[in-house]
Kinemage of the C-alpha trace (Angstrom):
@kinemage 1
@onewidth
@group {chain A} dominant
@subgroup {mainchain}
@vectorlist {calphas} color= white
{ca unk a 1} P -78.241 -82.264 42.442
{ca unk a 2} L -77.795 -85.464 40.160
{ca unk a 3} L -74.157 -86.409 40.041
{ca unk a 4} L -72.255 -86.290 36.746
{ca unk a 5} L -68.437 -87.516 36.019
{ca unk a 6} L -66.007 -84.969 34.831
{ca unk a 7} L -63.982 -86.160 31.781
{ca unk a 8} L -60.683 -83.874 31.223
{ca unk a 9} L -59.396 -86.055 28.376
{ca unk a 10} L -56.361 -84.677 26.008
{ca unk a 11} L -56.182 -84.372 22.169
{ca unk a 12} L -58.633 -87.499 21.083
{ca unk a 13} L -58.881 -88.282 17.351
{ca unk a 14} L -62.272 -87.970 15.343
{ca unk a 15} L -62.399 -91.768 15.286
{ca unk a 16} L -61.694 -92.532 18.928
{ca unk a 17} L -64.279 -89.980 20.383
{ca unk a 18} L -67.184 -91.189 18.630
{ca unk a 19} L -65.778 -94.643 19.784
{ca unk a 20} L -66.183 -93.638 23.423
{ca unk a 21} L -69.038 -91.764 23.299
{ca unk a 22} L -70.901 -94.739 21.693
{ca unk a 23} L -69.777 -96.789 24.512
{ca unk a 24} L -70.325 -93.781 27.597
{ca unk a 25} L -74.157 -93.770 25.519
{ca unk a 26} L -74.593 -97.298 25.827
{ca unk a 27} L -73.724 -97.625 29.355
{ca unk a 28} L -75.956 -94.614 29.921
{ca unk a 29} L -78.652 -96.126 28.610
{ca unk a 30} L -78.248 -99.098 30.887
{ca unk a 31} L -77.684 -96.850 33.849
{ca unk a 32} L -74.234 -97.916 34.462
{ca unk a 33} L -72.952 -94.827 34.541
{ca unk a 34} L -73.641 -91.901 35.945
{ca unk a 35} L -74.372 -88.409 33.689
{ca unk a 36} L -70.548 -87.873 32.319
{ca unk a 37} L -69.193 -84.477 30.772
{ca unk a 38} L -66.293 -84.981 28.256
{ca unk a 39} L -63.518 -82.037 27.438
{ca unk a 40} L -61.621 -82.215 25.046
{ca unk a 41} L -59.106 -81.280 21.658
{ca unk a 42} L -59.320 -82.923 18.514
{ca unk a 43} L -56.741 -83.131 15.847
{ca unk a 44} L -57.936 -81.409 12.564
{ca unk a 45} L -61.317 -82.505 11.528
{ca unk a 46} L -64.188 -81.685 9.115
{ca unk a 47} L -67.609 -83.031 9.972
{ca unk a 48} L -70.839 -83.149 8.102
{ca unk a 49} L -73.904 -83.692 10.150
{ca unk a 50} L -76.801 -85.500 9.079
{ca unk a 51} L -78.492 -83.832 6.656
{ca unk a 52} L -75.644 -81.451 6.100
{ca unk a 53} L -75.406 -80.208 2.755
{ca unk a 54} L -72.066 -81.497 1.115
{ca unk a 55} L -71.793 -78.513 -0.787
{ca unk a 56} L -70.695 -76.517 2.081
{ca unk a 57} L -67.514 -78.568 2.021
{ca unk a 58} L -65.306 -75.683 -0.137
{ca unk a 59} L -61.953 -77.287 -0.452
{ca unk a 60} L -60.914 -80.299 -2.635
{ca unk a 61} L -60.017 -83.769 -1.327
{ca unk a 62} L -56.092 -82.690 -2.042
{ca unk a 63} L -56.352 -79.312 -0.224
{ca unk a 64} L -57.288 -81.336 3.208
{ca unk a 65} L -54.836 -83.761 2.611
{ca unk a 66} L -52.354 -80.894 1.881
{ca unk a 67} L -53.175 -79.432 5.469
{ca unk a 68} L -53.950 -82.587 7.407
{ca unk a 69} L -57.477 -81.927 7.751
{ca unk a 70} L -59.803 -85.196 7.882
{ca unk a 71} L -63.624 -85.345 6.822
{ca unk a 72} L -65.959 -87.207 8.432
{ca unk a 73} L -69.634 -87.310 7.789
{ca unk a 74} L -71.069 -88.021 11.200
{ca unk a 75} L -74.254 -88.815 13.342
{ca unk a 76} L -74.999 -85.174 14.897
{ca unk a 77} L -77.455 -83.196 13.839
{ca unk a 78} L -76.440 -79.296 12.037
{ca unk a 79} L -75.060 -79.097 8.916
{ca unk a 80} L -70.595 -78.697 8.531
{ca unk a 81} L -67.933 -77.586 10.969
{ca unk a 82} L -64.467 -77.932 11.822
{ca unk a 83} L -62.539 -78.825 14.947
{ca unk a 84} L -59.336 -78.641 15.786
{ca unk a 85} L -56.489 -77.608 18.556
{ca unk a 86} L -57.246 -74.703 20.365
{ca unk a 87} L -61.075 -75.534 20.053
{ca unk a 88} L -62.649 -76.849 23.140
{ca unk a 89} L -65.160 -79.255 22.329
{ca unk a 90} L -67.443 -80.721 24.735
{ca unk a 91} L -69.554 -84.052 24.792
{ca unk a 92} L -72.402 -84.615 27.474
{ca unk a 93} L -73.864 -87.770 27.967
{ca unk a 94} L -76.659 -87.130 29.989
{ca unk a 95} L -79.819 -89.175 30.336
{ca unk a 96} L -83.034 -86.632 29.973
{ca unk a 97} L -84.780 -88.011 32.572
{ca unk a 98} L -88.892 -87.487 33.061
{ca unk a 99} L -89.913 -84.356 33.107
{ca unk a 100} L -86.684 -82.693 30.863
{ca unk a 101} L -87.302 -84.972 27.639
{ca unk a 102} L -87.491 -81.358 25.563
{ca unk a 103} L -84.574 -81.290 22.912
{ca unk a 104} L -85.271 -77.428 22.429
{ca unk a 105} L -85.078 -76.912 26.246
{ca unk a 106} L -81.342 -79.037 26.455
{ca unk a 107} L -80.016 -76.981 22.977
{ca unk a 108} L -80.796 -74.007 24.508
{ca unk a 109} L -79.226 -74.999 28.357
{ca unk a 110} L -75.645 -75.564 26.119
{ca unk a 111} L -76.019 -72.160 24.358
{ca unk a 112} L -76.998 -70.674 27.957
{ca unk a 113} L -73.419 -72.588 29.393
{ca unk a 114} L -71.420 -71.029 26.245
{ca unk a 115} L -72.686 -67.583 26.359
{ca unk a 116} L -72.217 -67.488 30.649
{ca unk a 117} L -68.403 -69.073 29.003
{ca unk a 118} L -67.465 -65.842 26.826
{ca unk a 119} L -68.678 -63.617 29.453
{ca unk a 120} L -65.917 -64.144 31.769
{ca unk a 121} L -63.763 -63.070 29.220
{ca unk a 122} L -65.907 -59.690 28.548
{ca unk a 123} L -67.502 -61.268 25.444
{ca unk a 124} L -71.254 -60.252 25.149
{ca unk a 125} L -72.526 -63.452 22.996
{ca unk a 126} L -76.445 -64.501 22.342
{ca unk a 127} L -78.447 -66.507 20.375
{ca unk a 128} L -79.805 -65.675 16.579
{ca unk a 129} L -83.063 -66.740 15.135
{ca unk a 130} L -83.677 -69.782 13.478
{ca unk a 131} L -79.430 -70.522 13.778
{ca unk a 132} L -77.925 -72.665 16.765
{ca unk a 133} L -74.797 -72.017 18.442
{ca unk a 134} L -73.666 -68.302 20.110
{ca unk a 135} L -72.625 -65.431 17.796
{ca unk a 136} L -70.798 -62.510 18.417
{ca unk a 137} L -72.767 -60.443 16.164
{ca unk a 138} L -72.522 -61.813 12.672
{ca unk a 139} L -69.843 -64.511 13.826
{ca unk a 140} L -70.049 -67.749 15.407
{ca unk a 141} L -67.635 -68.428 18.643
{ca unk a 142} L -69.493 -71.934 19.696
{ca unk a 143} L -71.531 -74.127 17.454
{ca unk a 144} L -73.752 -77.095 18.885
{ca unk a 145} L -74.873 -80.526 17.585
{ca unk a 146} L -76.403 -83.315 19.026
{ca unk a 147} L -77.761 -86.144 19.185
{ca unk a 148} L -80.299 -87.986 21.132
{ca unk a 149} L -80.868 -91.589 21.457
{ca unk a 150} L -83.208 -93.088 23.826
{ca unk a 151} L -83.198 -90.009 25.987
{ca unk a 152} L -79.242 -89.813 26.370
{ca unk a 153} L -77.460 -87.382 24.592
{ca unk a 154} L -74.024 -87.081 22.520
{ca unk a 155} L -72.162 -85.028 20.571
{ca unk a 156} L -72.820 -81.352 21.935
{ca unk a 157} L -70.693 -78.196 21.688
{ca unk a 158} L -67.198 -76.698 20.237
{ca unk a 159} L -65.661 -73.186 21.631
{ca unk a 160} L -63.463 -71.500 20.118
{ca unk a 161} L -60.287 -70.314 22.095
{ca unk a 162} L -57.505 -70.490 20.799
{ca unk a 163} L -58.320 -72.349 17.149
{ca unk a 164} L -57.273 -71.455 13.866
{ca unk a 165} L -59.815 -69.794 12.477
{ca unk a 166} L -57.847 -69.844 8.471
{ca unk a 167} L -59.335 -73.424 8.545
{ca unk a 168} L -63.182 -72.404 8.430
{ca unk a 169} L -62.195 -71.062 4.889
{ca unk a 170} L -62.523 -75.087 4.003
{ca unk a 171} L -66.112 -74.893 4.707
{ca unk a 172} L -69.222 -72.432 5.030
{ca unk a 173} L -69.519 -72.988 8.364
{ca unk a 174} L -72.954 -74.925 9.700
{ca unk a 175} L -74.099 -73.868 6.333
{ca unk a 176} L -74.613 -70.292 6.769
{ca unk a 177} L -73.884 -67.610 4.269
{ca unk a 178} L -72.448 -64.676 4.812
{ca unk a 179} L -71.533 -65.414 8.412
{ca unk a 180} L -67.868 -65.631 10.089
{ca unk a 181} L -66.377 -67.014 13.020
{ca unk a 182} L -63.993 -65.836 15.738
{ca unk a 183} L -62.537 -67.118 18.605
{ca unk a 184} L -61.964 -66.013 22.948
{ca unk a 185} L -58.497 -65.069 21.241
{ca unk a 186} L -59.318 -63.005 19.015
{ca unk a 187} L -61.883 -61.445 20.904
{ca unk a 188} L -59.441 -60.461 23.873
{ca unk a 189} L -56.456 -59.812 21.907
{ca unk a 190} L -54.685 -62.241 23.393
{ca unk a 191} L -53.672 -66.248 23.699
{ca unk a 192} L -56.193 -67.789 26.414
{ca unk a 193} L -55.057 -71.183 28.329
{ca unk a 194} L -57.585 -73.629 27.451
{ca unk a 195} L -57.143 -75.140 30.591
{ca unk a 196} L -58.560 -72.150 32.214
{ca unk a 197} L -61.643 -72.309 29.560
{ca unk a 198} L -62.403 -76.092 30.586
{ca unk a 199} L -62.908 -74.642 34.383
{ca unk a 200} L -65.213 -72.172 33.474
{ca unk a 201} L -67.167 -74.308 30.801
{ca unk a 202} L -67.126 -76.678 33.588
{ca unk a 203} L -68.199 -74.442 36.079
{ca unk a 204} L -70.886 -73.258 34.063
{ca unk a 205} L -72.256 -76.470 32.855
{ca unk a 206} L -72.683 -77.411 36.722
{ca unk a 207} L -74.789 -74.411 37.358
{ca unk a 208} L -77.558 -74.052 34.325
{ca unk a 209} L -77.691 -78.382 34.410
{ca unk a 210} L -77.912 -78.477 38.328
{ca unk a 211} L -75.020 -81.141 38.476
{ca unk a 212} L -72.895 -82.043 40.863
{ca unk a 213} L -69.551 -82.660 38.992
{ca unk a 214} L -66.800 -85.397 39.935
{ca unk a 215} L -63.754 -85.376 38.364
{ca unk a 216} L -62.555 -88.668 37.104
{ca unk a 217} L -58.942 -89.184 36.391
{ca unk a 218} L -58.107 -91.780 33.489
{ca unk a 219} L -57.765 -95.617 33.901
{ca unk a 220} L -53.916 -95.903 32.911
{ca unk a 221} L -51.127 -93.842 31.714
{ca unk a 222} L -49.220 -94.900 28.831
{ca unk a 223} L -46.296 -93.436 26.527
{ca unk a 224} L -45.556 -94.138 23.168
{ca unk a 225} L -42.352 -94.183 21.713
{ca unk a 226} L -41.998 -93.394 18.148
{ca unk a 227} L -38.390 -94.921 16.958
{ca unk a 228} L -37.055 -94.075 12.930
{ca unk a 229} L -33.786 -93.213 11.606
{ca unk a 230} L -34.152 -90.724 8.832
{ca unk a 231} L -36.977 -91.496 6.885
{ca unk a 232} L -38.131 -94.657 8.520
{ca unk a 233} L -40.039 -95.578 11.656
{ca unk a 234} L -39.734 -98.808 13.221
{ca unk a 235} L -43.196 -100.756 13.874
{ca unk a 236} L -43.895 -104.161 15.552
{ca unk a 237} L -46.160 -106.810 15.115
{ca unk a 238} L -48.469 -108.303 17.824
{ca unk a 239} L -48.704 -111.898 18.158
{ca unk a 240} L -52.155 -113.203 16.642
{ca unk a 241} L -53.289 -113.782 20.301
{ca unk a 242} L -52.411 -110.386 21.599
{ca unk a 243} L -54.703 -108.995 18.744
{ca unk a 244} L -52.226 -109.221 15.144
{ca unk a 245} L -51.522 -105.977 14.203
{ca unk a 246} L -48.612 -103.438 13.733
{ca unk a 247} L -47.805 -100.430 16.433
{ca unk a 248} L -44.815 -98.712 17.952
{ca unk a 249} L -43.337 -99.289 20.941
{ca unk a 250} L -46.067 -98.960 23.720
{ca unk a 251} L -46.058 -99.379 27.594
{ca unk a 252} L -47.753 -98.871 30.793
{ca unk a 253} L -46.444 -96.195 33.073
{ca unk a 254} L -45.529 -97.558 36.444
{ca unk a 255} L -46.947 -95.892 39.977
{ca unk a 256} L -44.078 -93.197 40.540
{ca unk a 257} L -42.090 -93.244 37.481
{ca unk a 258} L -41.771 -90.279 35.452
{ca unk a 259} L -42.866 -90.769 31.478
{ca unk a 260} L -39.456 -90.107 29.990
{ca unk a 261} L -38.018 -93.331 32.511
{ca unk a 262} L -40.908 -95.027 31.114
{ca unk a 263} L -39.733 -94.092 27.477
{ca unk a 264} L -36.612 -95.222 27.846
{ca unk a 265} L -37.333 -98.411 29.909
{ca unk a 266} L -40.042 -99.523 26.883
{ca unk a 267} L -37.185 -98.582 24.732
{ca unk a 268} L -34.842 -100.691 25.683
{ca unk a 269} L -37.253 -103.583 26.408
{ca unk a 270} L -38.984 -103.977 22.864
{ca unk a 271} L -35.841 -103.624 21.090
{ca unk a 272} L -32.692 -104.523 23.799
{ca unk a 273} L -31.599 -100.811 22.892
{ca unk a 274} L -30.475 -97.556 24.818
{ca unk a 275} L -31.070 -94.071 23.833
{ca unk a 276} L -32.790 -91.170 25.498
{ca unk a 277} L -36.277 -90.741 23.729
{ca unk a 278} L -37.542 -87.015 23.347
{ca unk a 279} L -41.063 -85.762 24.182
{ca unk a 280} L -42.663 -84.342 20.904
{ca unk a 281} L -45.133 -82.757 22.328
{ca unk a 282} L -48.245 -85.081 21.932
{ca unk a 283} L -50.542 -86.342 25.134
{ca unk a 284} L -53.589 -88.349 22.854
{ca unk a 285} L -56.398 -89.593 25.049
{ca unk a 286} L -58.389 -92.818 24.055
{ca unk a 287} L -60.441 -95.464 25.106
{ca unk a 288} L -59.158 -99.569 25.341
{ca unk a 289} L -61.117 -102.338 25.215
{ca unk a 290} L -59.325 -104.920 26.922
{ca unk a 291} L -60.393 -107.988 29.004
{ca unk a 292} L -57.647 -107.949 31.044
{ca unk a 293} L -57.777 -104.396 32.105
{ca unk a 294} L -61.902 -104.430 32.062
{ca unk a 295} L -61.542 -106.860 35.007
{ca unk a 296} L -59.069 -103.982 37.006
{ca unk a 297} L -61.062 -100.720 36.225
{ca unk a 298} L -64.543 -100.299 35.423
{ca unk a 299} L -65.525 -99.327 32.345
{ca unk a 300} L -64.937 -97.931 29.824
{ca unk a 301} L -61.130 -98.225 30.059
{ca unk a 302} L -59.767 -94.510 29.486
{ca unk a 303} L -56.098 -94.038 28.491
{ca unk a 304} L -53.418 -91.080 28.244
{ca unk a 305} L -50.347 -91.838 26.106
{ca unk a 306} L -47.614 -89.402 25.810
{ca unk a 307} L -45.363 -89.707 22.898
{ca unk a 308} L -41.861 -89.636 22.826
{ca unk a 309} L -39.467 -90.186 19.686
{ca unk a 310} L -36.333 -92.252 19.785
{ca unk a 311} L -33.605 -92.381 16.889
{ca unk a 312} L -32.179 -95.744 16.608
{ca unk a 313} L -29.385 -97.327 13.663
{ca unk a 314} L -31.884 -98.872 11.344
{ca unk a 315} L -29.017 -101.270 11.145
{ca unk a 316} L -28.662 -102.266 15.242
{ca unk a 317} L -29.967 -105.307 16.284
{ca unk a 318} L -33.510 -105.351 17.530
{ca unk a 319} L -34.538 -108.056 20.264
{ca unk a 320} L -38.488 -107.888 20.834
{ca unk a 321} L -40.305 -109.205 23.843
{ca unk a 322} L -41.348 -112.669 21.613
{ca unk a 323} L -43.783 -113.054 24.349
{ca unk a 324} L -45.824 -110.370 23.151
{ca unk a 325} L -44.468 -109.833 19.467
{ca unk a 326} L -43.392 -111.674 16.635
{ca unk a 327} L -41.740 -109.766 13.824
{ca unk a 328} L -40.505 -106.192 13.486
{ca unk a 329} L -39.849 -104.399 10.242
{ca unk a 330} L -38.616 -101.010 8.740
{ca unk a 331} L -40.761 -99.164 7.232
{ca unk a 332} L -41.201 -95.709 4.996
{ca unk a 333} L -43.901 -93.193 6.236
{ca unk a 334} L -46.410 -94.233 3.675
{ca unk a 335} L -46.301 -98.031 4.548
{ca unk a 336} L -46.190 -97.118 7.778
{ca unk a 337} L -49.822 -95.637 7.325
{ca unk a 338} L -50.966 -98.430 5.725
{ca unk a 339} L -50.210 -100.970 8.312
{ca unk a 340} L -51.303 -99.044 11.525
{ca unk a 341} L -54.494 -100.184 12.348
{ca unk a 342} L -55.421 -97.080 15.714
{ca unk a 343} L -56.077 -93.341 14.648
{ca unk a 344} L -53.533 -92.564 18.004
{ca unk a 345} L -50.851 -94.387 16.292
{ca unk a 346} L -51.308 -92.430 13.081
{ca unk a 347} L -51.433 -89.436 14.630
{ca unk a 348} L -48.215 -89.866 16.254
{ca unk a 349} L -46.916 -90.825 12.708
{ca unk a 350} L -48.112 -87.705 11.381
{ca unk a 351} L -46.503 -85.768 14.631
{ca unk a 352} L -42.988 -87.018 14.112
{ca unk a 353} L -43.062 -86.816 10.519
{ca unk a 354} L -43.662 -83.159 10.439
{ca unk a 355} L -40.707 -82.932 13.445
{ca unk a 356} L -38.225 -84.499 10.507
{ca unk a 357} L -39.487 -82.625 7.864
């Protein structure tokens, strides 16, 4: 069986995933790579696929920025949809070698690992005519998109498990009127641990695509620590040479230390103060381009960052590592947003804003 890399990532941002698919495609194409399989969450997200009708977008501008749902119009092919946590969405990069260049044929192999998915959980699922995805009668539990360049695939499926199905009210979902959705939840009655989902998808995958699946851990581990006092975070400013932008505290997590050490170590080392930083909940998975790490791990460079929050006196002295930054400021939510320059960093905005709310 051809070999193909197992990608457990964590919640990954709109933004970042098309970012690393893009770059698992173009190493495909090269055949640096092997086949890969990403899993994966992403935050709240509207998408519009080429060709999509805009029209099938239902809720105003206001309303998604009301809920903290995003819109993207995107590369895939299918009309709208929506992702979000709970929702397992999966991205194979796979190179259709000679004899399996049949887009109908590799459509039909993802509805074939969705509907052997539900099945485990005592879902019957199938196909309809002329529609894409699997539907459990008149409602869709998985939709599928792709896209195909030079004979390697991206974009490619989204389950529902445990999503929030309220949020397909935004939309008409992949265009189709008159149809609902549902989820493996609501289905069974009860919550279902998307972890266990990802083994089965990935179980299943492996058997209708004859792959042999290795599971890859990420490059490096990172946290992210989040400092504010009331109703203002803290940001610093890279040095032009260490790429001139704004971000929270960030920092590599050494072999054997535990994440909240970490926390508190990077704490006290970007601003020369204690505390004991609090998870909040957030592990964000992304890809870094880096030359200094590109010439440690092979590429791409994956990261997971788990964020932490830290209260510190807006009024304490803060003593940055000048080596790596050069100015620091205080900042309200909203210019906090508008200095960030990564989608990870926002999110964690976002995350610790609604914590303080």
């Amino acid at each position: 069986m051809r070999p193909c890399d197992l990608r457990n990532l964590h919640l990954v941002t709109y933004e970042n995933g098309m970012r690393l698919q893009q770059k698992f495609v173009e190493l495909r194409q090269a055949d640096e790579v092997d086949d890969q399989l990403l899993l994966l969450e992403h935050p709240p997200v509207i998408t519009l696929g080429r060709g999509g009708d805009a029209s099938n977008l239902l809720a105003a501008p206001e309303m998604l920025q009301s809920q903290r749902v995003r819109f993207y119009e995107t590369t895939r092919g299918g009309d709208i949809t929506y992702h979000g946590p709970g929702q397992l969405v999966g991205y194979p990069i796979l190179h259709l070698g000679e004899g399996r260049r049949d887009v109908r044929k590799y459509v039909t192999a993802l509805e074939e690992v969705l509907i052997r998915t539900v099945a485990e959980y005592g879902i019957t699922a199938s196909r309809a005519d002329s529609k894409r995805g699997i539907w459990v009668g008149d409602d869709k539990i998985a939709a599928i998109g792709v896209r195909i360049a030079r004979w390697v695939t991206s974009h490619g499926f989204a389950l529902n498990v445990n999503t929030n199905l309220e949020h397909f009210r935004l939309i008409t979902p992949c265009g189709i009127r008159g149809s609902g959705v549902t989820s493996i939840a609501r289905m069974t009655g009860r919550a279902v641990p998307l972890d266990d989902v990802r083994e089965v998808v990935a179980a299943k995958f492996a058997e209708v695509f004859e792959r042999e699946l290795h599971p890859r851990d990420e490059s490096v581990r990172l946290v992210k620590v989040m400092v504010y006092d009331g109703d203002r975070v803290l940001l610093l400013h890279r040095r032009p040479e260490r790429g001139n932008f704004w971000q929270p505290i960030t920092g590599s997590i050494e072999d054997g230390e535990a994440p909240p050490i970490t926390a508190r170590r990077e704490l006290n080392e970007e601003t020369g103060n204690d505390g004991e930083p609090e998870d909040i909940g957030l592990q964000q998975s992304f890809m870094i381009e880096s030359h200094f790490l590109s010439a440690k791990f092979p590429p791409p460079v994956i990261a997971t960052e788990i964020g932490f929050a830290a209260r510190v006196n807006a009024g304490a002295a803060i003593r940055m590592d000048s080596e790596e930054h050069d100015a620091f400021g205080w900042f309200t939510f909203a210019e906090a947003y508008e200095r960030i320059r990564w989608s990870d960093d926002r999110e964690a905005l976002e995350q610790l804003e609604m914590r303080l709310r």
